[in-house]
C-alpha positions in Angstrom: 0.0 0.0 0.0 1.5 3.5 -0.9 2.2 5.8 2.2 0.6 8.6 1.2 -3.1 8.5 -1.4 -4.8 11.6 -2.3 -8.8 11.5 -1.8 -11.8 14.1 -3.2 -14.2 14.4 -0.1 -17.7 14.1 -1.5 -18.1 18.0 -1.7 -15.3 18.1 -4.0 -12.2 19.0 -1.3 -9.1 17.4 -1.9 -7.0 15.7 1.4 -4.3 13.4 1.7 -4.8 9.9 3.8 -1.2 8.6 5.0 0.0 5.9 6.7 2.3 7.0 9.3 5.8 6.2 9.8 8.8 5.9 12.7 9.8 9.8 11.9 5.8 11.2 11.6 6.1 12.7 15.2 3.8 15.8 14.4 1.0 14.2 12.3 0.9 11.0 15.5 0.8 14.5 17.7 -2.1 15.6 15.7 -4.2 12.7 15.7 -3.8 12.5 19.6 -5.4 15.9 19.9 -7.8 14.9 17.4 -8.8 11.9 19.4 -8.9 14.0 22.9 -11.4 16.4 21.0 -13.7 13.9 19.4 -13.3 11.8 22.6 -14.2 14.4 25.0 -11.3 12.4 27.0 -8.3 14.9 27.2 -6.7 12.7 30.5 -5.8 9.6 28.4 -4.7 11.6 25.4 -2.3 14.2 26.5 -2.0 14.2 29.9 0.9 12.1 29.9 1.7 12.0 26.0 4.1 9.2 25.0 8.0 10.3 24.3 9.2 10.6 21.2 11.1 7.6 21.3 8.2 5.8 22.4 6.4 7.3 19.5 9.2 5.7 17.1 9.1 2.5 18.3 5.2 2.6 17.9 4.7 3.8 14.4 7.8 1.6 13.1 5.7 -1.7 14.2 4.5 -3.7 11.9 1.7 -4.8 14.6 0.2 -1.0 14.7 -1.6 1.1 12.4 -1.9 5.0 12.1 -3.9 6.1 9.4 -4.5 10.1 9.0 -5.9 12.2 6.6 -4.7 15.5 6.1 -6.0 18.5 4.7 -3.9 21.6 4.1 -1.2 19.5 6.4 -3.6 19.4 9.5 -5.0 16.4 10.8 -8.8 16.4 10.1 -9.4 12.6 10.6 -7.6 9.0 11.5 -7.2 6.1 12.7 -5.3 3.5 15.3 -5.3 -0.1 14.8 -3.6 -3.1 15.7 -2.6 -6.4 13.8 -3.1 -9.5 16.1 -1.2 -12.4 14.8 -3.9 -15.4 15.2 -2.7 -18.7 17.1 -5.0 -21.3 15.5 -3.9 -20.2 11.9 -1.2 -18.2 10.2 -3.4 -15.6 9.7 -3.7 -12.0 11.4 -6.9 -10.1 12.5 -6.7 -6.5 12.6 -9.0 -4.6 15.7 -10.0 -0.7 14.6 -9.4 0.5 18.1 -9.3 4.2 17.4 -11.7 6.2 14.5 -12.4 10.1 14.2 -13.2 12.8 12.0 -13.0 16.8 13.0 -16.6 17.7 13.9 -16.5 20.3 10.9 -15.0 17.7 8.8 -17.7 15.0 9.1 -20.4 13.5 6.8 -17.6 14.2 3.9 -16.4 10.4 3.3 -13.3 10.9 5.0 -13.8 8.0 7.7 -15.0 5.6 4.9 -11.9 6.5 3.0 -9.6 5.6 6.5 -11.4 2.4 6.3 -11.2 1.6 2.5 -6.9 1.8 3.4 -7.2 -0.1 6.3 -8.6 -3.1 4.5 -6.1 -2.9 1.8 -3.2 -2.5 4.4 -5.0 -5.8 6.2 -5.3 -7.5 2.9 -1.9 -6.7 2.5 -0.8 -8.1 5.6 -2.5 -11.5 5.6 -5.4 -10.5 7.4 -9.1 -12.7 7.1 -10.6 -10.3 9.3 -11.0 -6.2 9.8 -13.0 -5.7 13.3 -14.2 -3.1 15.4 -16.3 -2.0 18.3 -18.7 0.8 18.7 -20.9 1.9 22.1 -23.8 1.8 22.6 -26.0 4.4 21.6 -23.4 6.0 19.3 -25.7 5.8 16.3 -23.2 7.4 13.9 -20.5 5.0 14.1 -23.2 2.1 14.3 -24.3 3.4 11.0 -21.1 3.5 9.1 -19.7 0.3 10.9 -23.2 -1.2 9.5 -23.0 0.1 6.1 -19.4 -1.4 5.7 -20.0 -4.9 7.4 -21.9 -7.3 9.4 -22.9 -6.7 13.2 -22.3 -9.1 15.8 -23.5 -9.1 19.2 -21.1 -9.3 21.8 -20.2 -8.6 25.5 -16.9 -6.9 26.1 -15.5 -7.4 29.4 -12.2 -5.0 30.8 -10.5 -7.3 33.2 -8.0 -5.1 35.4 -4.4 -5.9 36.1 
């Protein structure tokens, strides 16, 4: 999958969706404030950002995923996701943990468009499977997650160490 692909948001803007790298410390930055924003959940984005280092060794992984698209250079949407090698089969999974698009940049195609590259990136990296959770309740991602797959019901449990 190229690094970088240019896409035409359905009111004819033009932004750039990349898939981020060791050395793409301000765009990783970006898409951290982004997800503190669209989170409401500033304390587990940038209270205690990662180091840059940390940031390296993150993005350089061929287990993580940070997909961002860009308009004018800024971060307007992305993504986080994770490749989990399977143990029954040599075959990977890969778990959308993280999806959001600026408020004033939403409705536009851009999160469809993060999704469309995820899948190729998964295809491209022997996965069967792209999955992903949504709450309750938050009828916008339901919708899109819907219109893009099939819906399981499931109970997710956070066990604490």
């Amino acid at each position: 999958m190229p690094s970088s692909r240019p896409l035409t948001t359905h009111d004819g803007r033009s932004i750039e969706v990349r898939l981020l790298a060791a050395g793409d410390l301000a765009p990783y930055r970006g898409l951290q404030r982004l997800f503190a924003e669209a989170f409401e959940d500033a304390a587990s984005y940038l209270s205690r950002p990662p180091t840059d280092a940390y940031v390296h060794r993150w993005l350089a992984s061929t287990s993580h995923v940070a997909l961002v698209a860009l308009a004018d250079g800024a971060v307007v949407g992305g993504l986080a996701a994770y490749v989990l090698e399977k143990f029954e089969q040599e075959r990977n999974e890969v778990y959308l943990y993280d999806l959001a698009v600026a408020e004033g940049e939403r409705r536009r195609g851009i999160a469809t468009a993060l999704i469309g590259e995820l899948r190729s990136l998964a295809r491209a990296r022997g996965a069967w499977v792209l999955f992903v959770q949504a709450d309750r309740g938050d009828e916008p991602a339901i919708r899109l997650y819907a219109s893009l797959g099939r819906r399981e019901e499931v109970l997710h449990f956070d066990l604490l160490v």
